[in-house]
C-alpha positions as CSV (number, residue, x, y, z in Angstrom):
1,X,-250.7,-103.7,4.8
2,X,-249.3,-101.2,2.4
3,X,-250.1,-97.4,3.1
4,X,-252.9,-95.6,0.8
5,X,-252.1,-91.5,-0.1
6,X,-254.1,-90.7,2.7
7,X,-252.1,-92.6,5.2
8,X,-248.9,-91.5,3.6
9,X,-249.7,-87.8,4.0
10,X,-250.4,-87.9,7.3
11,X,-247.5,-89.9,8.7
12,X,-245.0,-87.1,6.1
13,X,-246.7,-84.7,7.5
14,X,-246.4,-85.7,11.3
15,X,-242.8,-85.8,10.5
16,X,-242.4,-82.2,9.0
17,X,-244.1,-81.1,12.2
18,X,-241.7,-82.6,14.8
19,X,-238.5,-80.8,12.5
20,X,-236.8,-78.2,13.7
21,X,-234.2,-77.7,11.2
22,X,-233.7,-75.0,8.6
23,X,-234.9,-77.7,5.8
24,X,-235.8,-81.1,5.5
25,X,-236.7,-84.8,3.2
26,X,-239.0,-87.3,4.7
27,X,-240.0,-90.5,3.1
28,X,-242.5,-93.7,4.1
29,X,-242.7,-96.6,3.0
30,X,-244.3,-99.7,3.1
31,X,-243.5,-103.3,1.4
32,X,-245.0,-107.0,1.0
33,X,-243.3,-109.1,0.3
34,X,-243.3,-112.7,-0.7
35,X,-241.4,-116.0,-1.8
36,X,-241.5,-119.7,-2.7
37,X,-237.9,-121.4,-2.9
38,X,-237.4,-124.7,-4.7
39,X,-235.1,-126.9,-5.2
40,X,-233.7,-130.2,-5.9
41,X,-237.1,-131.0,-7.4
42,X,-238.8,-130.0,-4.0
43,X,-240.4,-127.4,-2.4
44,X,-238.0,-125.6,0.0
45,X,-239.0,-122.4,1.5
46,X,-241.6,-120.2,1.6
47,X,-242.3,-117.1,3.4
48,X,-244.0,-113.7,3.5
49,X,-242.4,-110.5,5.1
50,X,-244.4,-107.0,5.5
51,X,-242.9,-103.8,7.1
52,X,-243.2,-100.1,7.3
53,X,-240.4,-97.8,7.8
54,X,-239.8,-93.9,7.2
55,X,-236.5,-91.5,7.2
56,X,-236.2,-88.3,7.4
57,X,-232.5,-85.8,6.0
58,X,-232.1,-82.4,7.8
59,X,-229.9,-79.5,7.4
60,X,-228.7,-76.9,10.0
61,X,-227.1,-74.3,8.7
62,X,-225.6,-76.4,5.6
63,X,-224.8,-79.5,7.7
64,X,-226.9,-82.6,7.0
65,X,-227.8,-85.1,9.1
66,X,-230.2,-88.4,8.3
67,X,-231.8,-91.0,10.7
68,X,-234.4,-94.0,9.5
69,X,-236.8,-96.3,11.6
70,X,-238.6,-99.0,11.6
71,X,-241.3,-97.8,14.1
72,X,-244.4,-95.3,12.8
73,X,-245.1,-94.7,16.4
74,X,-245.2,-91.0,17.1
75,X,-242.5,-91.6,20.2
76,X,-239.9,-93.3,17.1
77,X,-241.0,-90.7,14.7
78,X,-239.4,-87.8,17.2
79,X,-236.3,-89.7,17.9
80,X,-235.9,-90.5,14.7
81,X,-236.1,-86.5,14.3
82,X,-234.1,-85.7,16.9
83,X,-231.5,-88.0,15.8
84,X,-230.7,-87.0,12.4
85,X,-230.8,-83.0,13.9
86,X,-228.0,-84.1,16.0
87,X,-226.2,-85.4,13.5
88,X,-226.9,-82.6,11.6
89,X,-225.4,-80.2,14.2
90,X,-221.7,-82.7,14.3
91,X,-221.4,-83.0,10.6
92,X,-219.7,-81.2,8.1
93,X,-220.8,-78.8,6.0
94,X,-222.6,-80.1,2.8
95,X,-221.2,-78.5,-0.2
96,X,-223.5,-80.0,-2.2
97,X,-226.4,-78.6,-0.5
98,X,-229.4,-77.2,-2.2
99,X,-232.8,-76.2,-1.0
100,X,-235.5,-78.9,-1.2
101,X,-237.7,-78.8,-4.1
102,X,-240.8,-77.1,-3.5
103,X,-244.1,-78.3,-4.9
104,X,-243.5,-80.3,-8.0
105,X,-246.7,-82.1,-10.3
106,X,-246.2,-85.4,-11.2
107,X,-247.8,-87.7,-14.1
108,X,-249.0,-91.3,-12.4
109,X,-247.6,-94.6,-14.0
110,X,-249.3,-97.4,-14.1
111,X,-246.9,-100.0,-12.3
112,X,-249.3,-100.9,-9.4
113,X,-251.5,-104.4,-10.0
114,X,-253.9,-105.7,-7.1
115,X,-253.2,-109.2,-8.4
116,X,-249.7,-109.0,-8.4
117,X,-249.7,-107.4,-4.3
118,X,-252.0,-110.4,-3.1
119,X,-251.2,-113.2,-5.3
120,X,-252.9,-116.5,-4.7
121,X,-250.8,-119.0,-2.7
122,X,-252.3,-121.6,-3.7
123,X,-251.9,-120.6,-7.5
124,X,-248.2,-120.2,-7.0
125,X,-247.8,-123.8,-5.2
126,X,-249.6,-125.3,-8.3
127,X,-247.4,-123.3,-11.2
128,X,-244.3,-124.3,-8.9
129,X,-245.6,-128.1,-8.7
130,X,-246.7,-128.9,-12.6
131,X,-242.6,-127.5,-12.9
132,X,-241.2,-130.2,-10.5
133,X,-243.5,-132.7,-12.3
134,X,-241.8,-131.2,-16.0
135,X,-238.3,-131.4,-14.4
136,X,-238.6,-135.0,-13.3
137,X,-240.0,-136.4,-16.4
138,X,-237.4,-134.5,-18.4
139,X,-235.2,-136.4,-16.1
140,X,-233.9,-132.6,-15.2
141,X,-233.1,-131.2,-11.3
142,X,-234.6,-128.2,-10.9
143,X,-234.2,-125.1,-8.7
144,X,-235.6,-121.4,-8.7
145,X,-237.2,-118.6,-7.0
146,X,-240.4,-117.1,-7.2
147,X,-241.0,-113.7,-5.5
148,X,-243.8,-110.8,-5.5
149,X,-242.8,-107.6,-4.1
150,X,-245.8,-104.5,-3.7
151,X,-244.5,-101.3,-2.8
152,X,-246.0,-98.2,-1.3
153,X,-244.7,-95.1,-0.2
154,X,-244.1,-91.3,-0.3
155,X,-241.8,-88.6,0.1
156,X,-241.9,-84.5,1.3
157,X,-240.2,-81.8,2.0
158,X,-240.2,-78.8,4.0
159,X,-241.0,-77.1,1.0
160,X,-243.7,-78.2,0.1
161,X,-243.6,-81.0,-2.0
162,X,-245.6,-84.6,-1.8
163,X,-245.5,-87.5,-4.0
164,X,-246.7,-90.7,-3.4
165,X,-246.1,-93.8,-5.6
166,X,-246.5,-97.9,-5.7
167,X,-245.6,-100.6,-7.7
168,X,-245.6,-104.3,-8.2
169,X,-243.2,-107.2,-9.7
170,X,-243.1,-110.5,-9.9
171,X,-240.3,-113.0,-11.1
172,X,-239.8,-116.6,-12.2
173,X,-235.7,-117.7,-12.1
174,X,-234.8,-121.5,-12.7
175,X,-231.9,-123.4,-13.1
176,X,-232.3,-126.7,-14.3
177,X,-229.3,-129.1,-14.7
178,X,-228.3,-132.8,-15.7
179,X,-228.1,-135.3,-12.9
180,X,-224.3,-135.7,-13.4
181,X,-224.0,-131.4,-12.7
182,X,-222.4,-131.2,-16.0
183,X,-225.1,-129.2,-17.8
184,X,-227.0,-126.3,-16.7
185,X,-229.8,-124.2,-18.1
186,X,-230.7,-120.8,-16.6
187,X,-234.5,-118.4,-17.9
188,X,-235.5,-115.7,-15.6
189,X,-238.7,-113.7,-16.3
190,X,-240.7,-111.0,-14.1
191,X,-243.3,-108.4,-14.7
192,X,-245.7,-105.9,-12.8
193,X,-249.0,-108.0,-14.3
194,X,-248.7,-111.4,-12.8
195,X,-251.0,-112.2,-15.3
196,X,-247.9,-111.7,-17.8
197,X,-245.6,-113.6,-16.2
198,X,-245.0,-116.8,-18.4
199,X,-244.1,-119.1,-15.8
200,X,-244.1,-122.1,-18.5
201,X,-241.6,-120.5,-20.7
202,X,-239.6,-120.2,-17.8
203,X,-239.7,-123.8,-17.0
204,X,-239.3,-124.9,-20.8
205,X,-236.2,-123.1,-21.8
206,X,-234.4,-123.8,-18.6
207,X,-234.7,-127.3,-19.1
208,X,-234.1,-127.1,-23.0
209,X,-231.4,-125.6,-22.3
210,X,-230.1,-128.0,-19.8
211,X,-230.9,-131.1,-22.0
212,X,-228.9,-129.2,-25.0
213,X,-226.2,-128.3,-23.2
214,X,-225.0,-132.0,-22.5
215,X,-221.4,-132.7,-23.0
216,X,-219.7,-129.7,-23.9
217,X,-216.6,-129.2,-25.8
218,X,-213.4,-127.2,-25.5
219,X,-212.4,-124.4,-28.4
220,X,-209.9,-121.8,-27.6
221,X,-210.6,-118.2,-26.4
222,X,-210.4,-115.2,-28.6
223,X,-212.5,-113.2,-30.3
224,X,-215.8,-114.2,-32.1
225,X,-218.5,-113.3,-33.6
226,X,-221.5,-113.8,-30.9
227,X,-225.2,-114.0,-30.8
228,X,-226.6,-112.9,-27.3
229,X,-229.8,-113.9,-26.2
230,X,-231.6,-111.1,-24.6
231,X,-230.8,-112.7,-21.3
232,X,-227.0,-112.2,-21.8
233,X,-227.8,-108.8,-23.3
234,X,-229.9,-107.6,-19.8
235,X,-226.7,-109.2,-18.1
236,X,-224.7,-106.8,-19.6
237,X,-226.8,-103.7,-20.8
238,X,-229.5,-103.6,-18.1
239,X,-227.9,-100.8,-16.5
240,X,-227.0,-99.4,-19.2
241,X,-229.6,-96.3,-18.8
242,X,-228.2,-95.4,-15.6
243,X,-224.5,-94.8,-16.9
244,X,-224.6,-91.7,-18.7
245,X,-223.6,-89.5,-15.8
246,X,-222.5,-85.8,-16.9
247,X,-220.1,-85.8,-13.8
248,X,-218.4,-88.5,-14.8
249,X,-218.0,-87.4,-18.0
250,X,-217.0,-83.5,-17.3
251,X,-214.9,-84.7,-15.1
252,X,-213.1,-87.0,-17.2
253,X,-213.8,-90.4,-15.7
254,X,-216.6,-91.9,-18.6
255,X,-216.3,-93.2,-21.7
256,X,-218.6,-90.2,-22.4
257,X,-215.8,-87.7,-21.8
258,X,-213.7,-85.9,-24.3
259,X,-210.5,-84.3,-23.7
260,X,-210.2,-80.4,-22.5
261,X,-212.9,-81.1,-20.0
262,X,-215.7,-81.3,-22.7
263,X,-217.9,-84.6,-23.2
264,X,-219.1,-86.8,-26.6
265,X,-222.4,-85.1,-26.5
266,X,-223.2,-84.8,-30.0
267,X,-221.1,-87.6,-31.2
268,X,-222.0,-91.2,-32.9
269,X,-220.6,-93.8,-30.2
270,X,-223.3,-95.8,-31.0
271,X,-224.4,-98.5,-33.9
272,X,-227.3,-95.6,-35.4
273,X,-229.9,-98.6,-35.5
274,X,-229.8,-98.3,-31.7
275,X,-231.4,-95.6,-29.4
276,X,-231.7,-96.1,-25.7
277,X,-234.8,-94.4,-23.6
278,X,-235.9,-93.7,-20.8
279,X,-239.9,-93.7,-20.8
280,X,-241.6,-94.1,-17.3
281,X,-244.7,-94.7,-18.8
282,X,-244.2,-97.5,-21.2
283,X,-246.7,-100.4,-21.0
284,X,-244.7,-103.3,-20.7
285,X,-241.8,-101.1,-18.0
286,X,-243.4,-98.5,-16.0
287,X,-240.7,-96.4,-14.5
288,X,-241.1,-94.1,-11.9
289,X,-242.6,-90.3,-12.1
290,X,-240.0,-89.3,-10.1
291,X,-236.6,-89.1,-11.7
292,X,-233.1,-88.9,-9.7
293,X,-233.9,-85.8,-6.8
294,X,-237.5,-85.5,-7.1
295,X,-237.5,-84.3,-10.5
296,X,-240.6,-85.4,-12.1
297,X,-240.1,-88.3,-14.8
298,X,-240.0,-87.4,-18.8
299,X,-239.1,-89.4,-21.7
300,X,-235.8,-88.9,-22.6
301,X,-233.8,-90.0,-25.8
302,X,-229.9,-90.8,-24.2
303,X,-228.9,-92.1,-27.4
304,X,-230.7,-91.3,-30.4
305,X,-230.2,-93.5,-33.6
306,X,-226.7,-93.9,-32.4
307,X,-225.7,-90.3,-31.1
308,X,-224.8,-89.5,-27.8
309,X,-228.1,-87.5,-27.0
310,X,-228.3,-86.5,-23.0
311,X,-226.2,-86.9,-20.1
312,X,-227.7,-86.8,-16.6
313,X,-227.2,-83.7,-14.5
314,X,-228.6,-84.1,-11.0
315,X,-229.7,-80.5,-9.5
316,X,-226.0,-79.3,-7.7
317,X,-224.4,-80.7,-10.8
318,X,-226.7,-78.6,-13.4
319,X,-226.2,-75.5,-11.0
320,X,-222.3,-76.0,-11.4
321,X,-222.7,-76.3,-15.4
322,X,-225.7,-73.4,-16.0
323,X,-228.1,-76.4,-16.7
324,X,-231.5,-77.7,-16.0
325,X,-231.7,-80.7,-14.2
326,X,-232.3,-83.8,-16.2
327,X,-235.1,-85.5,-15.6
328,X,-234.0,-89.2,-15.9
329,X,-233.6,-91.9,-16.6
330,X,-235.9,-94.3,-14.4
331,X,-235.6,-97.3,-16.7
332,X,-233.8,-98.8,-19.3
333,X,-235.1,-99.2,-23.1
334,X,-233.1,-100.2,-26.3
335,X,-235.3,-100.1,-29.4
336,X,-234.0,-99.7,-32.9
337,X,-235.7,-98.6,-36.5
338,X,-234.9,-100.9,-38.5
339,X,-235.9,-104.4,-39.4
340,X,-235.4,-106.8,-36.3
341,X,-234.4,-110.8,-36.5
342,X,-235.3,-113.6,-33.8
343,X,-232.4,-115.7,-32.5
344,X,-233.0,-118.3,-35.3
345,X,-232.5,-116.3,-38.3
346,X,-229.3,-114.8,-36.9
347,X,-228.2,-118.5,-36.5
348,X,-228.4,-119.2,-40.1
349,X,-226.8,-116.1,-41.2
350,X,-223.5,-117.0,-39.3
351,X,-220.6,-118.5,-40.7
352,X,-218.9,-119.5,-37.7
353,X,-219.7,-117.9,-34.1
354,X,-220.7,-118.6,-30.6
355,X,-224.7,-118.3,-29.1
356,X,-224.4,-117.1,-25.6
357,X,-227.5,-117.8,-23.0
358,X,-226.5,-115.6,-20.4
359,X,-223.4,-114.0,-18.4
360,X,-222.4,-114.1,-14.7
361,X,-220.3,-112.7,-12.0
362,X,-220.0,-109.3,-13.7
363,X,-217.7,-106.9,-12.9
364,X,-216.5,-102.9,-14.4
365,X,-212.5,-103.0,-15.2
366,X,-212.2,-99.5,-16.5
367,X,-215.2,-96.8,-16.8
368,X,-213.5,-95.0,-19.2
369,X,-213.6,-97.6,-21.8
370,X,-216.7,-98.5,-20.0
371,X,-214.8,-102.2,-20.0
372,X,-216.5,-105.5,-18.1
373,X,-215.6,-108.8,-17.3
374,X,-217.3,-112.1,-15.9
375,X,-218.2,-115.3,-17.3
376,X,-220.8,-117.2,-19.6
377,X,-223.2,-119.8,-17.5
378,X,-226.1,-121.6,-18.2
379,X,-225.6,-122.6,-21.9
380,X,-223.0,-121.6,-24.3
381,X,-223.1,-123.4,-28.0
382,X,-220.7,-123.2,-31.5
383,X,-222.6,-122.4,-34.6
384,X,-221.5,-122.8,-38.1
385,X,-222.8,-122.9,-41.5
386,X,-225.7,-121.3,-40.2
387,X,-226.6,-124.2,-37.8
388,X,-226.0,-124.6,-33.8
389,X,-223.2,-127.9,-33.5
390,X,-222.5,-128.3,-30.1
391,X,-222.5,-127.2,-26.3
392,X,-219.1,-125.3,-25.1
393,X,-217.2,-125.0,-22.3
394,X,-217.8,-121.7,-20.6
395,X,-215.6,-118.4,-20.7
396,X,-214.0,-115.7,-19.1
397,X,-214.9,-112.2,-21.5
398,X,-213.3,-109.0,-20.8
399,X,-215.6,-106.1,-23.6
400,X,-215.6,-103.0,-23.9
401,X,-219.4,-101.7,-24.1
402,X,-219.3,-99.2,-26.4
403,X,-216.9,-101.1,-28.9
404,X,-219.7,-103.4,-28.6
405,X,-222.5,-101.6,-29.8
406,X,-220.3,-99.6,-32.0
407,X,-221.0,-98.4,-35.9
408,X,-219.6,-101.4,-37.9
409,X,-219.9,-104.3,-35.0
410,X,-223.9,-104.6,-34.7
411,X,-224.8,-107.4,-37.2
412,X,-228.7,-108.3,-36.2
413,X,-230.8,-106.7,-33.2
414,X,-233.8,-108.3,-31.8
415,X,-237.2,-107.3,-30.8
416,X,-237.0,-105.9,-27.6
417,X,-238.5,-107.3,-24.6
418,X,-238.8,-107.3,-20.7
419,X,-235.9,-109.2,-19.0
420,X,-233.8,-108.3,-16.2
421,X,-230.4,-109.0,-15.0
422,X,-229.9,-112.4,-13.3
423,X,-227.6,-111.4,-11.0
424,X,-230.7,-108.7,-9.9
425,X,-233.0,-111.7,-9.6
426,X,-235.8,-110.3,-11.6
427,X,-235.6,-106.8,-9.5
428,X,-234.7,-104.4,-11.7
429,X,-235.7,-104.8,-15.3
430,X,-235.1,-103.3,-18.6
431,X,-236.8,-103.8,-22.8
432,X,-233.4,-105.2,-24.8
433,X,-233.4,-107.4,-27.6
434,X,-231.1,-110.0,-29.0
435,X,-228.0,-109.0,-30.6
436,X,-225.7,-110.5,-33.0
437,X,-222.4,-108.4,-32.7
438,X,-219.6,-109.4,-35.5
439,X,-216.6,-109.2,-32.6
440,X,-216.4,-109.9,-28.8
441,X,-213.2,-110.6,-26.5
442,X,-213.0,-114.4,-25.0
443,X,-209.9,-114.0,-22.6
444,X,-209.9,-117.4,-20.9
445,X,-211.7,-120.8,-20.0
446,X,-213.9,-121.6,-17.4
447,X,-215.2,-124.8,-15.5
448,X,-217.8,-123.3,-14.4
449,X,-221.2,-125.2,-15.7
């Protein structure tokens, strides 16, 4: 079962008690999680998996030590203690040691839904069966992975602060392909409303885009103008929020960093159609209240109609510049002003370009040019003269992110909406939209479907 408030307080504070050290975090928390595995057209696995667990980090004179169990017992809540205080005393000194925040007041989200927690068996057996029915009439294989997670849990210091927090999500991913492997079609979906989880849409563009994707033809790499589905866009951009670190960029290792030690604050990097958020309390993406170190959650503009607005300064990193502590981000948002376009109509206002369903295997090359690489998967299609004329053989990319979204090379955006990164399974996700970008760097083929 997942702790309440109540419970939560008393096992943080059990801990705090049985500390000896000069200061001290403690955390519990409690998960349920659940699954149903499919593949082949069959039902494959399904389980459920509950657990509690708490840590606790220490410092002795500067020196920090951490220990975590598995075991709320009060006999594996003092070792647990006892360990991390010995660790403590053998450790270094931590020069990036500061006092433990004391009490802090935090604004609830509303990520939590009871539905979500104990969702029906039963109704999750049925949505996953009427998809095997879809996938053999289409004549389609299918496989995927549905999985609820609820979360519960709390964290204190010895200062005197308490926060407790819980969430839910829930995620649909499928791949459907041909019988003869040669054509694959990938959709994932989650949400913390189960209720809002369109399992059907799911199913229906993973098979479209299976079925469409038959017999693919070769063009040469370079660069083209692309449309990116929001799927392709989460791939790339979903973390996007968390990479504006003022470290990083003081120290001259970001593309946010300027020479002479000084960062891009101020500066348009960005398209000025686009701004990227951070809002915990957002309807469609709670965040957390809590931002990075306990600092309670704000809304915070990072870019702001295309201008480099905040970096994130953690606590010892503010205290090193004369700063205040940022407080974000804990999500990622891209919204824009201006008037948006659906996948369709960028379609018929390109020439000649390339619709992308989704990217894989992603990887950084340089964080200074804030450069990737990986591949296209799951559906890749030549347009021209406004129209979609056939499937493609998959390639290798290697973009720079911010010459992507840069004044000049944003064409159309999209309406943003919920999607998360596939290679994140649904976990983490962030509001994007669609985005038609007039350049983007095809290094190689692939073979894979």
């Amino acid at each position: 079962m997942l702790l309440n408030e109540k419970e939560a307080k008393v096992i943080t504070d059990k801990i705090l008690s049985l500390v000896k050290a000069d200061d001290a975090s403690v955390s519990v928390n409690s998960e349920k999680f659940s699954h149903l595995r499919f593949a082949n057209n069959n039902f494959l696995t399904s389980g459920q998996r509950v657990g509690r667990g708490a840590g606790v980090t220490v410092w002795i004179g500067g020196k920090r030590g951490s220990s975590s169990t598995n075991d709320l017992d009060d006999v594996s809540l003092k070792a647990m203690v006892e360990q991390a205080e010995k660790l403590a005393r053998l450790a270094p000194v931590d020069r990036e040691y500061l006092p433990t925040l004391g009490r802090q007041v935090y604004k609830p989200v509303n990520g939590y839904v009871e539905a979500t927690a104990n969702l029906s068996l039963n109704d999750r057996a049925k949505i996953i069966g009427d998809i095997l029915a879809e996938c053999e009439k289409s004549k389609i294989i299918g496989a995927g992975f549905h999985a609820s997670r609820a979360q519960a849990g709390a964290s204190a210091t010895k200062n005197g602060n308490f926060e407790f927090a819980r969430e839910t999500n829930v995620s649909l991913s499928m791949t459907a392909r041909t019988p003869d492997g040669a054509s694959s079609g990938y959709f994932l979906r989650s949400h913390f409303d189960i209720s809002k989880l369109d399992t059907k849409r799911v199913a229906r563009e993973s098979i479209r885009k299976a079925l469409e994707g038959r017999s693919p033809r070769v063009i040469e790499p370079g660069v083209y103008t692309v449309i990116l589905e929001p799927q392709a866009v989460a791939d790339l951009l979903g973390n996007l929020g968390f990479t504006f670190n003022a470290r990083n960029a003081d120290e001259g290792r970001s593309v946010y960093s300027a020479s002479g030690g000084k960062t891009r604050l101020g500066e348009k990097i960005f398209d000025e159609r686009i701004s990227i958020i951070s809002d915990p309390w957002h309807p469609e993406l709670p965040g957390e209240q809590s931002a990075q170190g306990g600092i309670p959650a704000e809304k915070i503009y990072l870019v702001k109609n295309g201008v480099l607005e905040n970096l994130i300064y953690n606590r010892f990193w503010a205290k090193q510049k004369e700063k205040q502590p940022t407080p974000g981000p804990v999500n990622s948002i891209i919204e824009t002003g201006s008037a948006t376009s659906s996948v369709e109509e960028m379609t018929k206002s390109t020439k000649r370009g390339i619709l992308i369903s989704r990217f894989w295997y992603i990887r950084s090359t340089d964080p200074r040019t804030a450069s990737l690489t990986g591949l296209t998967r799951d559906g890749v299609w030549l347009i021209e003269n406004g129209e979609i004329q056939y499937p493609l053989k998959n390639f290798r990319f290697n973009q720079s992110i911010t010459q992507m979204l840069a004044p000049g090379n944003v064409e159309m955006i999209g309406v943003s909406e919920r999607v998360g990164g596939s290679e994140s399974g649904g976990g983490n996700s962030s509001l994007l939209p669609a985005l038609k970008l007039k350049a983007f760097n095809f290094t190689s083929q692939s073979e894979a479907v």
